[in-house]
N, C-alpha and C positions, 0 to 999 in steps of 0.2 A: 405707389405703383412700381414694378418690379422692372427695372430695363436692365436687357443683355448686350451684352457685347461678345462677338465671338471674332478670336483673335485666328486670323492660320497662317503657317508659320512655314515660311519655303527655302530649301537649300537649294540654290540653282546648279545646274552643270554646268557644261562649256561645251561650245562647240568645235568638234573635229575641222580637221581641214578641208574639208567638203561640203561643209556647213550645218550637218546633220548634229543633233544632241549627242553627247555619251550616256548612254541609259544602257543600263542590261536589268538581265532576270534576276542576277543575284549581286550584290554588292558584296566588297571589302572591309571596309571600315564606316560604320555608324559615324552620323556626326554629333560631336560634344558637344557643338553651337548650338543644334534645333534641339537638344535636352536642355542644357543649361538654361535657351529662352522659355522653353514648357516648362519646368519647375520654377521658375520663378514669376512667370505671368501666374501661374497657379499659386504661388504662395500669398501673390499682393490677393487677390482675388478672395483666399479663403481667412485673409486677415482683415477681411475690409473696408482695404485700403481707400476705396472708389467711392466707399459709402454700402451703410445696412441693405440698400434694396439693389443693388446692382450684382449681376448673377455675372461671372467673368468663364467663356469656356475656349479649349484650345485644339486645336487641329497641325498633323503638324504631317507635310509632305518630303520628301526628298528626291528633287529633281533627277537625281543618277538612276533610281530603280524605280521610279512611278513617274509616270503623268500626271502633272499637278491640276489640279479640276477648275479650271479657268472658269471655263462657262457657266459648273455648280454655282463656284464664287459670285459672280456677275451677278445670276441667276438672285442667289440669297438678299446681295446687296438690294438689286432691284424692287425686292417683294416689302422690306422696309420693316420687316416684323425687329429686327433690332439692328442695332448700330454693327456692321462689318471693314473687319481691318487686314490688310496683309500687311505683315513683317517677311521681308527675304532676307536671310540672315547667314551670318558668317561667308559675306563673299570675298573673299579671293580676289586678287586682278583678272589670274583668267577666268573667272565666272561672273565677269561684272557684264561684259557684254549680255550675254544669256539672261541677268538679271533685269539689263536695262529692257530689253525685247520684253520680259514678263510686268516688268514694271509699265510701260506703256500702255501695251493692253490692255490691264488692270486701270488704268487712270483713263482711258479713250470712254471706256463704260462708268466713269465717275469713281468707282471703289478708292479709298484710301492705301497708300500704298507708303513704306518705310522700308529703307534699305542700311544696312549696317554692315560690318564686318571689314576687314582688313584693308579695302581698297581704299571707300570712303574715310578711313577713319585716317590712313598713310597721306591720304593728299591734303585732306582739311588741318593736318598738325606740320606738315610740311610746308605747304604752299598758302600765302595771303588770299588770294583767288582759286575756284575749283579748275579741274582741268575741263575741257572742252565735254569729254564722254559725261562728268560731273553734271557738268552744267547742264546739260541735255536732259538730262531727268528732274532735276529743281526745275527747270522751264514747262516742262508736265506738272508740275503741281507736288512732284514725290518727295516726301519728308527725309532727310540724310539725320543719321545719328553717327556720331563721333563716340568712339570710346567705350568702354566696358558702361554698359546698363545698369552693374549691379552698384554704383553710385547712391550713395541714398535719396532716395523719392524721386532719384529716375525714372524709372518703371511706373510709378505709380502714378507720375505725372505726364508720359506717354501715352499711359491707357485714358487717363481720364481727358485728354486734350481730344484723343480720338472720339472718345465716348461722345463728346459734347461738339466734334464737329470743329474742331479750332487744332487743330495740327500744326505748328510752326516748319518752316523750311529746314531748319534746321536745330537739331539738340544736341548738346556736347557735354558730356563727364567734365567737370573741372578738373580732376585729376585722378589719376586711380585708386579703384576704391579699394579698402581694408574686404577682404573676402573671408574673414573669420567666423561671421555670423550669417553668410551668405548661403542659401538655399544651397544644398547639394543634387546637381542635377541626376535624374531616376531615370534609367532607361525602360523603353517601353516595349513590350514584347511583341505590340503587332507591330512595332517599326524595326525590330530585330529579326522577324522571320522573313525580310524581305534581303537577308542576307547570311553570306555561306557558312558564319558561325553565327551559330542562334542565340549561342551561350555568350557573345564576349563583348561588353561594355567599353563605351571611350567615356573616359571622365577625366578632368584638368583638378589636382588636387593644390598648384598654385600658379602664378603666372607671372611673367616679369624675365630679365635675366641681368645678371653683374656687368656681362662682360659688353665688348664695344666694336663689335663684328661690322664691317662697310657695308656687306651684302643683306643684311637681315632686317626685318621691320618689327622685331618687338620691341627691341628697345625704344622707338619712338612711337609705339602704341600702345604698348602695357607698360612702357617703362622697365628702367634698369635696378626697381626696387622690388626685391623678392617679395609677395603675398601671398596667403596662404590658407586653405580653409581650414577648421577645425579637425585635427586628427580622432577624434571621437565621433564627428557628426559625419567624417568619410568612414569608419567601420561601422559602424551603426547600420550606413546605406548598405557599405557592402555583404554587410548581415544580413537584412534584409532582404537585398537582391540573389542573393545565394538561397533562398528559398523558394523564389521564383526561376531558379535556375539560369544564373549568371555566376558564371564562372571563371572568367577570364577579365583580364582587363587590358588595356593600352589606356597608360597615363600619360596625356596628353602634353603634360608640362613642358615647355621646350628646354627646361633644365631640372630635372629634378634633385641631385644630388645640390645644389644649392637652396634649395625651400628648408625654412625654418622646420618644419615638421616631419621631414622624411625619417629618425630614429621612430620617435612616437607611431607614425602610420606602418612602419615596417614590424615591430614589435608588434604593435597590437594586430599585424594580420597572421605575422609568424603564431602568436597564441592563437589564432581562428582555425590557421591550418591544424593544430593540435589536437583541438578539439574536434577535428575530424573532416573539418572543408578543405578542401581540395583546388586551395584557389592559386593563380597561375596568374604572372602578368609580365609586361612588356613596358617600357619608359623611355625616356629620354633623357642622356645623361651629357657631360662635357668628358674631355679625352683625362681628364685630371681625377674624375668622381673615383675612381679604384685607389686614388692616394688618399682621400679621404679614412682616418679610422673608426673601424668597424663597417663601414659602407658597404662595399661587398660582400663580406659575409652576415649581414642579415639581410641584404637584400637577398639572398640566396635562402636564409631562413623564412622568408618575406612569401616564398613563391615567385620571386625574377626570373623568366628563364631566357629571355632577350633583352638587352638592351641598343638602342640605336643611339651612335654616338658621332656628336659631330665632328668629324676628322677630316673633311673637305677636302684635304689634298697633303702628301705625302712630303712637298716641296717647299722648305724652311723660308726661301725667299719669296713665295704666296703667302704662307703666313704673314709674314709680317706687313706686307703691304696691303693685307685684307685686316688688318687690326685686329687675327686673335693670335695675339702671341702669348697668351695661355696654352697653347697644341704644343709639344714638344717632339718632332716628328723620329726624333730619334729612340724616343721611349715606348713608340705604336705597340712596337710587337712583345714588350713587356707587359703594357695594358692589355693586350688582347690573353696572353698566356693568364692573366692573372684573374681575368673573367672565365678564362676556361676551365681552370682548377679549380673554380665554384659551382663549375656545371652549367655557367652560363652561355649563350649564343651573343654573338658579337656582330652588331647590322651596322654598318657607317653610310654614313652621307659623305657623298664626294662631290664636289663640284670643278664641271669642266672648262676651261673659259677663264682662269684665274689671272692676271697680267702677265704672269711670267711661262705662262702653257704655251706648247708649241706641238705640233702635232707628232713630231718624234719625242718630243718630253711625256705624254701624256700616253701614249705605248709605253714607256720604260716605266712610269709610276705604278701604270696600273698591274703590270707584271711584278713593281714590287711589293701593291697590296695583295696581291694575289700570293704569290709567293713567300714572301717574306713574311711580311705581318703576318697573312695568312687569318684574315677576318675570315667568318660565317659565311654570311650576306652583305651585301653592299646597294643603294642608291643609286643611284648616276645622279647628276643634273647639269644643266648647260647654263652659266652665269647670266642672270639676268639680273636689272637694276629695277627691282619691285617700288612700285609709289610707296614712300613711307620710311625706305631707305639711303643712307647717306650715299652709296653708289649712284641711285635715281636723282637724289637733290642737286649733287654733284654736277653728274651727265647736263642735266635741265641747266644748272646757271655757266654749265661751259659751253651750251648753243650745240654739246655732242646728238648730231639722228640719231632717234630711237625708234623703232617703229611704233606708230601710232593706234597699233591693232590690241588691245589689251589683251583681249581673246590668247595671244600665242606666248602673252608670261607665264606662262606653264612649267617653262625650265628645260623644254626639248625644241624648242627654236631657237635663232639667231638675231635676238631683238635688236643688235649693233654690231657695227662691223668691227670684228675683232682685231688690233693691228696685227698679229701672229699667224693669222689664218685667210688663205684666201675665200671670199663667195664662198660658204655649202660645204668646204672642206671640215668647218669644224663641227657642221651638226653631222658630219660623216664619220669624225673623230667620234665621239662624244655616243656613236649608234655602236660603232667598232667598241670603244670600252666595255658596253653591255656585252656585246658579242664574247669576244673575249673570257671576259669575266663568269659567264654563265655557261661556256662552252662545256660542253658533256668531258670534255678534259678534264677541268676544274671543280666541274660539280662531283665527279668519281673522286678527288682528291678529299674535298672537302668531307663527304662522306664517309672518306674512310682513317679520317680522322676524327669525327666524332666520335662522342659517346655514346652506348646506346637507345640511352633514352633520349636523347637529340636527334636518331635516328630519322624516324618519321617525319616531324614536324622540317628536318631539314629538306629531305626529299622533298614534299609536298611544294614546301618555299621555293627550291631552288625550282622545280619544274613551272609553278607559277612564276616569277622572274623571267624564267626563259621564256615562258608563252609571251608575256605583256611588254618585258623591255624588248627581245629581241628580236621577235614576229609582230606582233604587236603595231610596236613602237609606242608605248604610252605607259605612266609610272605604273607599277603593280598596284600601288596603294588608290590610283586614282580610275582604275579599270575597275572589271566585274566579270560574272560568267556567262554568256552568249551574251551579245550585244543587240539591242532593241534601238530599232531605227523606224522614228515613226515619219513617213513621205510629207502629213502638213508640218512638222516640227522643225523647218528647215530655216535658219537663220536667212533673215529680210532681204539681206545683200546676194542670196542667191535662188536664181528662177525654180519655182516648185517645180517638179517631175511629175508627169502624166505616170498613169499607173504603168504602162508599159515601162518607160523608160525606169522607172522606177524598180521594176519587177525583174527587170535586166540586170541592175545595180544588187539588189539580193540574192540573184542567181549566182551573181559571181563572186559574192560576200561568203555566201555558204559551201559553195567549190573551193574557196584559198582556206578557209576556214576547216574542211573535211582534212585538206592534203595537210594543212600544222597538224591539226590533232593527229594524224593517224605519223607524220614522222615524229612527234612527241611522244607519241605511245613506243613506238618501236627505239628511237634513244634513251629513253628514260626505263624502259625495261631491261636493255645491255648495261645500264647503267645500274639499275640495281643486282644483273647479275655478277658484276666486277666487284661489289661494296657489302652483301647480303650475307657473308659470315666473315667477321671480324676475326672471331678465336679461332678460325681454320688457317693452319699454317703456308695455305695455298695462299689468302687472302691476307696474312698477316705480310709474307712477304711482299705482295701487289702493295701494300701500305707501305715497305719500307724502301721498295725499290721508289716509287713515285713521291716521297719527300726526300727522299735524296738527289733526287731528279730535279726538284723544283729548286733546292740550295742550289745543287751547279749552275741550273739555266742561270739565277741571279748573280751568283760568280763570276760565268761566262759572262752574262752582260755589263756587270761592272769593271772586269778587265777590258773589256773593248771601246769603252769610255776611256779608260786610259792609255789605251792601246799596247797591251801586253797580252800578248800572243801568247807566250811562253806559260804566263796564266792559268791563260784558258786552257790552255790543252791540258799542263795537269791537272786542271778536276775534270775536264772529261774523261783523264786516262783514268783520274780517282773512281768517278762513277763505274766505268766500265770494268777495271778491277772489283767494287764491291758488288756489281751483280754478280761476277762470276764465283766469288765466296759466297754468297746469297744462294745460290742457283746449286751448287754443289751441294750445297748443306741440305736443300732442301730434298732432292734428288735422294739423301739418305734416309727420306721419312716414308720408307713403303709399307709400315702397318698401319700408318695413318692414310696416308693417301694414294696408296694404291700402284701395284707392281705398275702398267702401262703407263699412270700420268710419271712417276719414278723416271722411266725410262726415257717420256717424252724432254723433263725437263732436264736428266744429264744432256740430251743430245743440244737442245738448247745451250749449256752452259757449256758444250764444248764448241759451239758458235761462235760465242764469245769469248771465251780464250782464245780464240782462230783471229778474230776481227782485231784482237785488243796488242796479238801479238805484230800482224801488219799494223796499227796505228805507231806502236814504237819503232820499227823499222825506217817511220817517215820522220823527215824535219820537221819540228812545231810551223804549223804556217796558219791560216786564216782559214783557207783552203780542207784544208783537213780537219779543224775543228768544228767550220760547217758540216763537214760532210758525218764528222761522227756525231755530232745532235740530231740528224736525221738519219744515221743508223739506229742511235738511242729510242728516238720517240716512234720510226715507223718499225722495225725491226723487232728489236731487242723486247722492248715492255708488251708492246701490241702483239708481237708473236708468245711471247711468256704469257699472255694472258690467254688465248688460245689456245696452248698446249695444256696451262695448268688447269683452267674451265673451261670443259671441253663442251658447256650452252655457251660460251661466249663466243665458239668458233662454230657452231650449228647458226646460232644467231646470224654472224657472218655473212656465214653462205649464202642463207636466205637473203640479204641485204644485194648479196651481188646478185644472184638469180633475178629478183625483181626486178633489178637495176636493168640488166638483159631482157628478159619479158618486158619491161613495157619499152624499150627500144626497139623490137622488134615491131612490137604493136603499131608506135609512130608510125612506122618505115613499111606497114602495109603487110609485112612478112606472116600471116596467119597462117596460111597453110606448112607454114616450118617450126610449126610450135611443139613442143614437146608437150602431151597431153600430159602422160605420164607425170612429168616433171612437175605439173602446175598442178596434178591432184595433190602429190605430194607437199610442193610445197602451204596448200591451204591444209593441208591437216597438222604438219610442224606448227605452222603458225598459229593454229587454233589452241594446241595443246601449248606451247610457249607463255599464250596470252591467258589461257586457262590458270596455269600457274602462278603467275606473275598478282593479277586478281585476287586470287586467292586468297594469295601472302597479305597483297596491299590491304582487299578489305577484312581481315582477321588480325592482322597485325597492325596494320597504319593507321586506322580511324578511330 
């Protein structure tokens, strides 16, 4: 006789500070966990591991962009026609809450339930005893697994325990296992089109890491010994899956320039792209992987066009008290230049909150990744001491408060009092870094030092960042596109909302919601008109005025560390002498760009000969060198950009117009409207946005 077992396989979210799910319509990143468990529950199943009669099948939900089918589930269990399991898998600290709430539920109706992934697996290797949140689900009846599955006859002995009704409390890896012969997990295409690249797979090609970081939990859950799968059985897949139209990847590895396999997997994709695939990917590397040789340039023959690299902080005495003194903070902007000459994009992880941060330190760092370094894209995160690692072990046998809410180890709360930071000033820091960072300042800058086939994908990025870290508030990677908020999905600790009050709370989600996107739209369109022709010598000069700009500010600011004044002023005199060579020269290119802009930009540069010659008249003081970085920044570049792109000062206008109409509106003044003015200004803006479109979806997608 034939018995089933049907396994379904759930990635949880987490809940917001309101207590609502994070779900949206479309997600970010696929999870590598719910494949990695669907290919290999499939693999024991189609090898017979269970036995000749037993039919093994798999379901598989993702809590961020669907509604996991409780009550189907329940439903199935109940009817008794075969054995039913839930696996929640690859949780997270803050998704353990969220787990725990779906785990309950699932065990009140009898159904089997198993939880795994990073929380469970950080406290059962750490701690003698589970913690409190632990214990609360073992006390339901819910099976906890420790450790990578793919152990030998884990899996197999999992399923069959379920099968038969006999589930232990707990299962644990003896140690990690060899992943050479290990199922390569296959993504699935109706769990890809519920997100915004349809085409791009996450897959972990090894696991593990060398080095001995305080803040991180792999090393005491996958351990410090590099594993790796088969470099043949991952192109093979990704052959495969390139026929199904998967094109992209995010390699999950938290190190991959250390995996024994990365020449072999990068060769044999650099021969795939030859042969005419078109594949494109994203990794995770250490600040060192560029010293490696050959590394970078076949990661660049490979398809690499991002790498996110763990560089957490700019501040040599953080290194070293976070134990990775592998980072060399002085050689950042080496590393970054030398992924940029391969055509790469440069993403870092920074974390805020490091012992030695202080909220004027962490202003000046991040001004010097910004600047200085001069990464792509950047992370944020706010230190937190995750179960699992030596920071949390630590805190726990020093008797340090931690907050008891697992839900907000997200990395964008305050889970302990910082001694550096008073109450709420650091998650204010830590929102300012985003701010900063993402500001339509920085992102113009960035852009126009790309290349241009980093063009787009840069755009797209940085405007996503800016929606999520800094309107938001919540990681890029861990949001989505429109947000799904369902009224019963409300976490236990807080009173469900009658439909009105309910219907109040979405009114005013989709009103703050209208007012981001429509000021996103209109900065990130001035922003493309500032960055949109690179080889026009209008825009070549906005490039080299604005990295000139960025060396001084850092000059300026490390003179004022020291306190030389004398410094600072000559690079602001420097600056403001090379715009005015800059500005003249340019001013002689009138077959190029035009008698009027010619003209507007001599009168410009004899502005600044006018400014630069009162700046010398005066004594170097404090005083005056404030005053001329904000003749620099509000003046000088922002007028240059205006005169020489005469849409970036149409633009303008429009902005202050609005700004005007709807003050008046507040203040009741209708009948002193200019009609005129407000036809006008909706037809600029229609034709502005008309453009802009255009470009974006013929050029950008």
């Amino acid at each position: 006789m034939t018995r089933t077992l049907h396994v379904h396989y759930i990635v949880p979210s987490r809940y917001d500070d309101d207590g609502y799910v994070h779900r949206y319509w479309r997600g970010v990143v696929p999870s590598n966990s719910l494949m990695c468990l669907k290919s290999l529950t499939e693999d024991v199943g189609s090898r017979g591991e269970l036995g000749p009669e037993v039919d093994v099948s798999v379901s598989v939900f993702d809590d961020c962009v669907q509604r996991p089918p409780l009550k189907r589930i329940i439903r199935e269990h109940r009817r008794g026609k075969h054995r039913v399991v839930v696996g929640l898998v690859g949780v997270q600290s803050n998704q353990f809450a969220r787990a725990a709430d779906l785990a309950l539920e699932l065990r009140a109706a009898g159904v089997p339930v198993l939880i795994g992934g990073f929380h469970v697996s950080g406290i059962l290797a750490m701690f003698d005893e589970p913690t409190h949140e632990v214990q609360r689900v073992l006390d339901a009846g819910v099976t906890l697994v420790k450790g990578e599955v793919e152990a030998p006859g884990m899996m197999a002995e999992l399923l069959r325990d379920a099968l038969d009704d006999r589930l232990q409390p707990v299962y644990a890896a003896s140690e990690p296992p060899d992943l050479a012969n290990a199922p390569v997990p296959r993504p699935d295409k109706q769990y890809l089109s519920r997100f915004l690249l349809k085409n791009m797979a996450t897959l972990d090609t090894s696991r593990g890491c060398p080095f001995g970081c305080s803040f991180c939990t792999i090393i005491n859950v996958q351990g410090r010994r590099m594993r790796c799968r088969s470099a043949e059985a991952i192109l093979e897949s990704i052959r495969e899956n390139y026929t199904e139209g998967v094109t992209q990847y995010f390699f999950t590895d938290d190190n991959m320039s250390r995996s024994h396999a990365w020449e072999d997997l990068f060769d044999g994709m650099a021969q795939l792209r030859a042969e005419g695939m078109n594949l494109h990917f994203m990794m995770q590397v250490d600040t060192q992987a560029y010293r490696l040789p050959g590394f970078v340039k076949k990661a660049e023959s490979a398809g690499c066009d991002t790498v996110f690299v763990g560089m957490e902080t700019v501040n040599p005495d953080n290194l070293e008290a976070t134990g990775k003194r592998q980072n060399d903070a002085e050689a950042y902007a080496a590393m970054v230049e030398t992924w940029h000459k391969a055509g790469v994009r440069v993403h870092v992880g920074y974390i805020i909150g490091l012992p030695f941060d202080t909220q004027e330190s962490v202003i000046r760092d991040v001004e010097l990744l910004r600047d200085h370094v001069q990464v792509d894209e950047a992370s944020f995160f706010m230190l937190t001491p995750l179960p699992g690692s030596q920071d949390h072990y630590e805190m726990h046998q020093q008797g340090v408060p931690i907050d008891a809410d697992v839900n907000n180890y997200e990395s964008t709360h305050e889970t302990f009092r910082h001694p550096n930071f008073a109450p709420g000033s650091w998650r204010d820091t830590f929102h300012a870094a985003w701010k900063d960072f993402y500001s339509p300042e920085n992102v113009v800058n960035i852009l126009l030092r790309a290349p241009r086939k980093a063009y787009w994908p840069l755009f797209w990025t940085s405007l996503w960042y800016r929606w999520s870290g800094v309107f938001v508030r919540t990681h890029p990677m861990g949001t989505g596109l429109f947000r799904l908020k369902d009224r019963k999905a409300r976490r236990p600790e807080f009173p469900r909302e009658n439909v009105f009050q309910y219907g109040w709370r979405r009114i005013k989600d989709l009103a703050w919601g209208t007012k981001v996107y429509a000021q996103l739209f209109l900065e990130f369109q001035e922003i493309w008109m500032l960055t949109r022709k690179p080889d026009d010598p209008r825009w070549a000069t906005l490039a080299d005025l604005r990295t000139r700009w960025a060396t001084a500010r850092q000059q300026v600011m490390e003179s004022d560390l020291k306190g030389r004044c004398d410094v600072a002023a000559q690079e602001v005199r420097n600056m403001l002498a090379t715009a005015s060579e800059r500005l003249h020269a340019l001013s002689q290119e009138r077959p190029t760009i035009g008698k009027q802009t010619c003209k507007a930009i001599q009168h410009k540069a004899q502005e600044v000969d006018a400014y630069l010659r009162s700046f010398d008249m005066q004594a170097p003081s404090w005083a005056t060198v404030v005053s001329a970085q904000q003749y620099i920044s509000n003046s000088l570049l922002s007028g240059y950009e205006e005169v020489a792109i005469h849409y970036v000062a149409r633009r303008r206008q429009l902005n202050e117009y609005r700004k005007n109409l709807l003050t008046q509106l507040r203040k009741g003044r209708i009948l002193s409207l200019d009609l005129t003015q407000a036809v006008k200004l909706v037809y600029l803006e229609t034709m502005l946005a008309i453009r802009f479109w255009v470009t974006a979806l013929t050029h950008g997608v």
